[in-house]
KOLVO-56850 format. One record per residue (C-alpha): x, y, z; residue number from 0. Coordinates in steps of 0.25 Angstrom, whole numbers. Layout:
<atoms>
(atom (X,Y,Z),NUM)
...
</atoms>
This chain:
<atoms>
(atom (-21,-394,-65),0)
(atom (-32,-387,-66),1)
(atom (-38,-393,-55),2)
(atom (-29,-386,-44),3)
(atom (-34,-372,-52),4)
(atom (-44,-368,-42),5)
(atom (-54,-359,-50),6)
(atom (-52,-344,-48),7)
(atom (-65,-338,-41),8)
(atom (-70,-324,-41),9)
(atom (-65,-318,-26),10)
(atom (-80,-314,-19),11)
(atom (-81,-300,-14),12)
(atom (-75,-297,-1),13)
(atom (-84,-293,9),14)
(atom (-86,-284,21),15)
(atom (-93,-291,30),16)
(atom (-97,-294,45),17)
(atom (-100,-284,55),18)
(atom (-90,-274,50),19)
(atom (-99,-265,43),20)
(atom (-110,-265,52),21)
(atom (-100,-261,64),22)
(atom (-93,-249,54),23)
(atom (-107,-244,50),24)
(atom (-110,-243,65),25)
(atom (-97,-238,67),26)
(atom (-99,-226,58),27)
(atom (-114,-223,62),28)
(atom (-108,-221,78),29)
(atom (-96,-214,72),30)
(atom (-105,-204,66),31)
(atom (-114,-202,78),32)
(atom (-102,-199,85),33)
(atom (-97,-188,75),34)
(atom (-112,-181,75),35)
(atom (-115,-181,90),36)
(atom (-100,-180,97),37)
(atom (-97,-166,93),38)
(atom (-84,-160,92),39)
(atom (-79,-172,101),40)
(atom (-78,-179,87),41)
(atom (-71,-170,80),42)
(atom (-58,-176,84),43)
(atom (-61,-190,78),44)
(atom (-67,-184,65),45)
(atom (-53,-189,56),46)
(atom (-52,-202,61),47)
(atom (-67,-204,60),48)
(atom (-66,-199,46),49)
(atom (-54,-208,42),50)
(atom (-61,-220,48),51)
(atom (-76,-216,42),52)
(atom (-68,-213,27),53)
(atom (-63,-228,28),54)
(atom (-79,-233,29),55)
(atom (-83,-225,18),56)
(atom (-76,-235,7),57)
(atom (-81,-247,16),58)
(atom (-87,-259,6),59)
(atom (-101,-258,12),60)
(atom (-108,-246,9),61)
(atom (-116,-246,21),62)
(atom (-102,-244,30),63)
(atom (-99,-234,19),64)
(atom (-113,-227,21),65)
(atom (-111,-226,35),66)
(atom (-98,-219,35),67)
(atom (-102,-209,27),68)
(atom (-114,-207,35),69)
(atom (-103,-207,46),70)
(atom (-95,-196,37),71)
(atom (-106,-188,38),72)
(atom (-107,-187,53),73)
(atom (-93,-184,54),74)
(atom (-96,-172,47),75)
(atom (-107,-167,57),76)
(atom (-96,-169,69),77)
(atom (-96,-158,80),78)
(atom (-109,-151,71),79)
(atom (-121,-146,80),80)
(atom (-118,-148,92),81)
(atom (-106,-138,94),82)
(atom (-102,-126,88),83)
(atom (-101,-129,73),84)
(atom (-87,-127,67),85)
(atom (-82,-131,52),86)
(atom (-81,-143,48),87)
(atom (-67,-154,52),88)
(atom (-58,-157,40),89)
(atom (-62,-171,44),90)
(atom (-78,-167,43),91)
(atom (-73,-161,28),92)
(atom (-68,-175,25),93)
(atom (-78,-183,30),94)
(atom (-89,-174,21),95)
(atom (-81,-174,9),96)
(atom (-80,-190,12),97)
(atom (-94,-190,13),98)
(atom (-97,-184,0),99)
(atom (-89,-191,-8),100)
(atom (-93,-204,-4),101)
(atom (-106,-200,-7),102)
(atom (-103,-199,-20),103)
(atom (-93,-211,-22),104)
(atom (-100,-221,-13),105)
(atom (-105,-231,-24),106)
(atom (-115,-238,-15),107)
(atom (-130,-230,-12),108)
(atom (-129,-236,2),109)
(atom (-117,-228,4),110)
(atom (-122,-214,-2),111)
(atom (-132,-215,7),112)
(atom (-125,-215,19),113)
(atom (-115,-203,13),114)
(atom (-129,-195,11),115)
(atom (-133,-199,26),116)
(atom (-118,-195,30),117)
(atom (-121,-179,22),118)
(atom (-136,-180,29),119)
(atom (-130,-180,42),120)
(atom (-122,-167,39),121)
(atom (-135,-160,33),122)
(atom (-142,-163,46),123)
(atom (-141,-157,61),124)
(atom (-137,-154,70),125)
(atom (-129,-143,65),126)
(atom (-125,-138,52),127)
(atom (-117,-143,41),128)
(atom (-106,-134,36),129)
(atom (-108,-124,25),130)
(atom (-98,-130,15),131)
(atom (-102,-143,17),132)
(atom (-116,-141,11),133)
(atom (-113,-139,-5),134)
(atom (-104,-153,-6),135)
(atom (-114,-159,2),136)
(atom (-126,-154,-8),137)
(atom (-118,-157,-20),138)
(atom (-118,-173,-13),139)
(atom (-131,-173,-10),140)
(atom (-136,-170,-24),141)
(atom (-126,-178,-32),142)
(atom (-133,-190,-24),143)
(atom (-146,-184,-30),144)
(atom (-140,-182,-42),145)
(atom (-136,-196,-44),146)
(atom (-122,-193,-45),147)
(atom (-112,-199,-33),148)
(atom (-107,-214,-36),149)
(atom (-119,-223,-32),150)
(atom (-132,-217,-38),151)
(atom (-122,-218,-53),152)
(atom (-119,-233,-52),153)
(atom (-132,-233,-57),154)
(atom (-135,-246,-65),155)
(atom (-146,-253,-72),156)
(atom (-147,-263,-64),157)
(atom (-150,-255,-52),158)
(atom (-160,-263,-43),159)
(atom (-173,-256,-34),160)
(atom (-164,-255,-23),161)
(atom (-153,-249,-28),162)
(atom (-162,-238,-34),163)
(atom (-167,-236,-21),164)
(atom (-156,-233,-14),165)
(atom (-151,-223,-25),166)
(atom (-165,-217,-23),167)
(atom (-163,-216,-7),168)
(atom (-150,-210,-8),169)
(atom (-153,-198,-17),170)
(atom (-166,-197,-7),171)
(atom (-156,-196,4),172)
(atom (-147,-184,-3),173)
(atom (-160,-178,-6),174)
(atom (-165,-178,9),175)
(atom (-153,-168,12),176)
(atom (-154,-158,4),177)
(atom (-165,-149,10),178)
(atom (-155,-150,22),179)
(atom (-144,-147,14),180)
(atom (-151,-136,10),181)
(atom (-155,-130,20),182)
(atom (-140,-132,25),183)
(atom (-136,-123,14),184)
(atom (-146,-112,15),185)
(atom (-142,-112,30),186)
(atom (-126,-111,28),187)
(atom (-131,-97,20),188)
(atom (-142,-92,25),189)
(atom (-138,-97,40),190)
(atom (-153,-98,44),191)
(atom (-158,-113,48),192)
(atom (-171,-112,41),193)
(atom (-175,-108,27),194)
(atom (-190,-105,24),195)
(atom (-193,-112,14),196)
(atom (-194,-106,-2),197)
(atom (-187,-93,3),198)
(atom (-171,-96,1),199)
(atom (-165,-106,-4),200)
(atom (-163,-119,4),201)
(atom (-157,-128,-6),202)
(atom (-147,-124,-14),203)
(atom (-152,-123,-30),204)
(atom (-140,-127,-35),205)
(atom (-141,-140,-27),206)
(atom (-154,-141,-33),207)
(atom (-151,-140,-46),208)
(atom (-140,-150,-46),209)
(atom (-151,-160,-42),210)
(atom (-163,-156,-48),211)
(atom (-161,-164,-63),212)
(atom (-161,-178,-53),213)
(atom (-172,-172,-48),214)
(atom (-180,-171,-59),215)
(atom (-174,-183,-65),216)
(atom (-180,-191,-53),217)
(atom (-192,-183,-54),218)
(atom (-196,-189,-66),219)
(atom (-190,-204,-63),220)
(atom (-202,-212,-70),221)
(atom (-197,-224,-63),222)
(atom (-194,-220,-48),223)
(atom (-207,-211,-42),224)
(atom (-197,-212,-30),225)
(atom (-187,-204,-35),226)
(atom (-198,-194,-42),227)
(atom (-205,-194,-29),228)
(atom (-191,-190,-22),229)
(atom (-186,-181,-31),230)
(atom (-199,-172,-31),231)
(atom (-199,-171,-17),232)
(atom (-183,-167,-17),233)
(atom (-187,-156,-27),234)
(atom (-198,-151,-19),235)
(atom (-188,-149,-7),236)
(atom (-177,-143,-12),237)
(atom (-188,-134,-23),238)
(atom (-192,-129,-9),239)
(atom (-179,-127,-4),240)
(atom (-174,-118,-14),241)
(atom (-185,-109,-15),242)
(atom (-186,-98,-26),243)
(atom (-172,-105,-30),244)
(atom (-180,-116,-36),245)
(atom (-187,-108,-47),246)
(atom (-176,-110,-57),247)
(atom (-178,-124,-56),248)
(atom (-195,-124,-60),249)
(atom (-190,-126,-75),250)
(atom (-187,-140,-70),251)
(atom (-195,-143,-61),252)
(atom (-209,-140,-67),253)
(atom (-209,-150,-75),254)
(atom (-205,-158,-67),255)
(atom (-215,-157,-57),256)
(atom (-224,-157,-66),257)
(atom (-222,-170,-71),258)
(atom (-222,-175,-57),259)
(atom (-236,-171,-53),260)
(atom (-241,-181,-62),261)
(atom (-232,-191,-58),262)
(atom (-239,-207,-54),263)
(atom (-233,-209,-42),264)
(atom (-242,-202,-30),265)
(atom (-228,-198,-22),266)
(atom (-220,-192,-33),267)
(atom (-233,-181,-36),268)
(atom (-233,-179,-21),269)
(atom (-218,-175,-20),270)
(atom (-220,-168,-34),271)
(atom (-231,-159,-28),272)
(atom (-222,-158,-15),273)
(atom (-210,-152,-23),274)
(atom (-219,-144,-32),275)
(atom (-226,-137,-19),276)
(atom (-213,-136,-12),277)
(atom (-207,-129,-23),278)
(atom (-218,-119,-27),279)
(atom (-217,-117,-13),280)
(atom (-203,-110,-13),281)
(atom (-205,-104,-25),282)
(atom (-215,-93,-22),283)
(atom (-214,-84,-34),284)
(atom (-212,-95,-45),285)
(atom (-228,-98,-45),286)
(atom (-231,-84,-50),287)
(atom (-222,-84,-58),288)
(atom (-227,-97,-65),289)
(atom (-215,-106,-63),290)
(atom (-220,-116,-55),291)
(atom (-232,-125,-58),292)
(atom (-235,-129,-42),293)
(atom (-248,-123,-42),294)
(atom (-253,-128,-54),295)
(atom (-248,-143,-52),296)
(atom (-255,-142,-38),297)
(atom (-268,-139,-43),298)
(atom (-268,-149,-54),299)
(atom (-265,-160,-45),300)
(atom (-277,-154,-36),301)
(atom (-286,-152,-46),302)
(atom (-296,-163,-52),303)
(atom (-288,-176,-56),304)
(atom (-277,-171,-49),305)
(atom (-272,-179,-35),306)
(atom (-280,-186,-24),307)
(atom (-281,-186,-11),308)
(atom (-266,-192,-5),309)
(atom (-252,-186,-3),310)
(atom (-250,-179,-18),311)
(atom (-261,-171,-17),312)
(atom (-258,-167,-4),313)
(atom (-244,-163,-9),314)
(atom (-251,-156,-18),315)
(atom (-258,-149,-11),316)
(atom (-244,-145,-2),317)
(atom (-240,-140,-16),318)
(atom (-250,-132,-18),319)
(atom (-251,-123,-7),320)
(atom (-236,-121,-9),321)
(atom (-237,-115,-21),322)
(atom (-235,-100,-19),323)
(atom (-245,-90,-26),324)
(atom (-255,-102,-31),325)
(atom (-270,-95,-34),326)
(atom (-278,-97,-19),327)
(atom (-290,-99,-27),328)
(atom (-286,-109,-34),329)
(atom (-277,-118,-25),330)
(atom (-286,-118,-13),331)
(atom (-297,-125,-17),332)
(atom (-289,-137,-23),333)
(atom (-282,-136,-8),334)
(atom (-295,-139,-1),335)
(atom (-300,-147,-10),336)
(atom (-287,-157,-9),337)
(atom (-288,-156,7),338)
(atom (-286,-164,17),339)
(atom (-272,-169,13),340)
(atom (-271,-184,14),341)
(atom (-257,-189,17),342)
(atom (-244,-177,17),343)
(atom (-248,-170,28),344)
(atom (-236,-161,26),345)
(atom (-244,-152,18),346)
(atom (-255,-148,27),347)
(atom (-249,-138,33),348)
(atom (-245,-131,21),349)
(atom (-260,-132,15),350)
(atom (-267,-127,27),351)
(atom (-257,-115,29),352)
(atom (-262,-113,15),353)
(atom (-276,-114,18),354)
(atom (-276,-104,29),355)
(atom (-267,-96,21),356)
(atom (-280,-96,11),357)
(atom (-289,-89,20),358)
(atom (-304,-92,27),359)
(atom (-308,-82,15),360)
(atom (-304,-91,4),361)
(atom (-307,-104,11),362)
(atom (-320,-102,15),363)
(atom (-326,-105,2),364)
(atom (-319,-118,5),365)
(atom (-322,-121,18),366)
(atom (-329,-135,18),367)
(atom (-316,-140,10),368)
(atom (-306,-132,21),369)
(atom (-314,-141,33),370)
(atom (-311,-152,25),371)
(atom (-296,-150,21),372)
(atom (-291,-145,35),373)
(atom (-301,-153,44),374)
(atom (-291,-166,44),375)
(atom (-280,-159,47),376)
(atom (-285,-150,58),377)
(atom (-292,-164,64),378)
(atom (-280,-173,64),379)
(atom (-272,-161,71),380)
(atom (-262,-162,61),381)
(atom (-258,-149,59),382)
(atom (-249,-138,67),383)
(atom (-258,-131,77),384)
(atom (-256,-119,73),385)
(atom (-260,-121,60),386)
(atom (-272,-130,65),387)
(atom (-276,-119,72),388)
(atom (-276,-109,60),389)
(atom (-285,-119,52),390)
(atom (-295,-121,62),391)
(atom (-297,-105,64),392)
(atom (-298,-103,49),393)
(atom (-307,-114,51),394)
(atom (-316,-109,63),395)
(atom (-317,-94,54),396)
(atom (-322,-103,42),397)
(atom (-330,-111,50),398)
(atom (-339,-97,56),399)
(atom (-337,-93,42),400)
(atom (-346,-104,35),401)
(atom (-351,-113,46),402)
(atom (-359,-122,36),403)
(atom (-348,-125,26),404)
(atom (-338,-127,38),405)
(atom (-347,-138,43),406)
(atom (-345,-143,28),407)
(atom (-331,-145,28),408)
(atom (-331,-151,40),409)
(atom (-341,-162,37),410)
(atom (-332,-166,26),411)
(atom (-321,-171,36),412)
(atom (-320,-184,43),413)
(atom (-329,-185,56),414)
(atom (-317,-187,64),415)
(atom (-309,-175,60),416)
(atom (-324,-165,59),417)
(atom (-325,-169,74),418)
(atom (-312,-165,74),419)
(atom (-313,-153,67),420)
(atom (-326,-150,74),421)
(atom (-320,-149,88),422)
(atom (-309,-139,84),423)
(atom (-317,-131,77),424)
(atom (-330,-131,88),425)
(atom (-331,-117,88),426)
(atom (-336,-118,73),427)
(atom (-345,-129,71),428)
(atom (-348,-134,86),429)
(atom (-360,-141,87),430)
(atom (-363,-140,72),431)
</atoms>
């Protein structure tokens, strides 16, 4: 008998295969396109896009699932921009609250991912996105950040380099639109599209403190450097963002800082040094009053034993000349003396603004280092041309002024950038 007793055997998983989730990602990614760039001659199909898109969301594959939620998302922006902008559809309601909490139900990273690209395409033009959309969409973003929507909790220990990754990408991601978020909800109050940066708030400090314990948390990882390095940049924009607003977060954020400055890994001093010129930057009055250390951190990393010639010191150096009220005499020698920068680029505007702001009066005494620091930049036209030009008469003055020590600075740059030099300022040392 018990050979006609055929063993029972475990059922395999069932499977959703072949081309059809291939054809419904490409599916949603058309449908979408065509709800962002028809107009109002979409409205009429926004229910039954809805219904259909809704179905996808709980498809087993969470790149068909990632894909309707990015889908979700253009939905929402249907008949924006390029029309009269009216309110929002019960349908575009739908599709926002659908979208919001899938983020935060979807079990799979791939899948959050696609639901933070579907908010991203409401955040960004053309257009803008209704103002009582804003807060729920804020309070999405930094749950993601926070680490608390379904897939960043199913945490386990046995979480591979991959999959730590991808959690680390996704909370990149959310963190990518909140400067826009932002300025989104500065503009819904204010009504102006721009808002000068450190005066007004353009991040909403509540958001921030929601945030800021993973932050600090990530901050001080021992054993991610990218998720200090990200986080330290993250701090340094929204820090900016809120302006004066950011002062009564300094009790966290000192020593924090502080501890990152000395961090070993090169990129997570260079975004510590970004956030903490940033920062001092919108602050304004909190150097005087002694609050924030952005000054003194700078100088110590430009100051004997402090960092080489690369990317950090030149964030440094960014940093420095941020920070509002910092002693001239002081601070400008350490400037020259770390000049050129090397690699970030970025900062050179804000640098040399700082050194013209300085006067011939002051730099003259420096003048042979002054050649040096500006010469590269002025040879390799890398500067706005307005500014260029503002160098190079500060220059030509300096140059008349104290011909002998100008002919010094220049004879410390490259050959190829002196020749360079020489030919723009001919009127100074031609023939010399």
């Amino acid at each position: 008998m018990d050979d006609d007793v055929t063993a029972w055997e475990e059922p395999l998983p069932a499977e959703v295969g072949g081309a059809f989730p291939g054809l419904a990602e490409a599916a949603l990614g058309t449908l979408g396109e065509l709800a962002e760039n028809c107009g109002s001659a979409f409205l009429p199909y926004l229910e039954p896009s809805l219904a259909a898109i809704l179905d996808l969301t709980q498809f087993p594959q969470s790149e068909v699932r990632a894909a309707a939620f990015e889908a979700l998302g253009s939905l929402c922006c249907c008949g924006r921009g390029r029309e009269p902008q009216t309110g929002p559809t019960p349908a575009q309601h739908g599709a926002l609250r659908a979208l919001l909490q899938g983020l935060r139900a979807e079990p799979e990273v791939g899948g959050a991912l696609g639901a933070v690209g579907g908010v991203g395409r409401i955040l960004q033009p053309p257009g803008h996105a209704p103002k009582e959309w804003l807060e729920p969409i804020g309070q999405a973003l930094c749950d993601v950040i926070a680490g608390e929507i379904t897939c960043l909790r199913r945490r386990g220990d046995d979480d591979d380099e991959d999959e730590t990754s991808q959690r680390a990408e996704l909370r990149e991601a959310a963190s990518d639109w909140l400067p826009e978020l932002g300025a989104a909800m500065a503009r819904s109050q204010t009504g102006n599209d721009v808002i000068n940066p450190g005066r007004g708030v353009a991040f909403p400090p509540h958001l921030f403190r929601r945030i800021l314990p993973s932050l600090l948390a990530a901050l001080a990882d021992p054993a991610h450097p990218g998720a200090r390095s990200w986080a330290g940049a993250v701090i340094g924009q929204l820090g900016h963002a809120l302006g004066e607003e950011a002062t009564p977060f300094l009790p966290d954020l000192v020593p924090a800082f502080r501890l990152a400055v000395g961090d070993a890994e090169p990129e997570v001093r260079s975004n510590a040094f970004y956030a903490i010129g940033r920062i001092g930057e919108a602050l304004g009055h909190a150097y005087h009053e002694g609050a924030w250390p952005g000054a003194e951190l700078c100088c110590r990393a430009l100051g004997e034993g402090g960092e080489g010639p690369g990317r950090v010191r030149d964030n440094v150096l960014g940093a420095l000349v941020r920070q509002r009220g910092a002693p001239l005499g002081q601070v400008l020698p350490l400037v020259l003396g770390a000049l050129p920068l090397q690699e970030d680029f970025e900062e050179e505007e804000p640098v040399l603004r700082f050194l013209l702001g300085a006067g011939p009066e002051r730099l003259l005494p420096h003048l042979p280092e002054l050649v040096r620091g500006v010469g590269p930049a002025l040879a390799q036209n890398r500067l706005d041309p307005a500014l260029s030009q503002s160098l190079l008469e500060l220059l030509r003055e300096m140059g008349v002024a104290d011909p002998q020590r100008f002919r010094v600075g220049v004879a410390s740059l490259d050959p190829a950038h002196a020749a360079i030099l020489v030919r723009l300022l001919d009127d100074v040392i031609g023939g010399q």
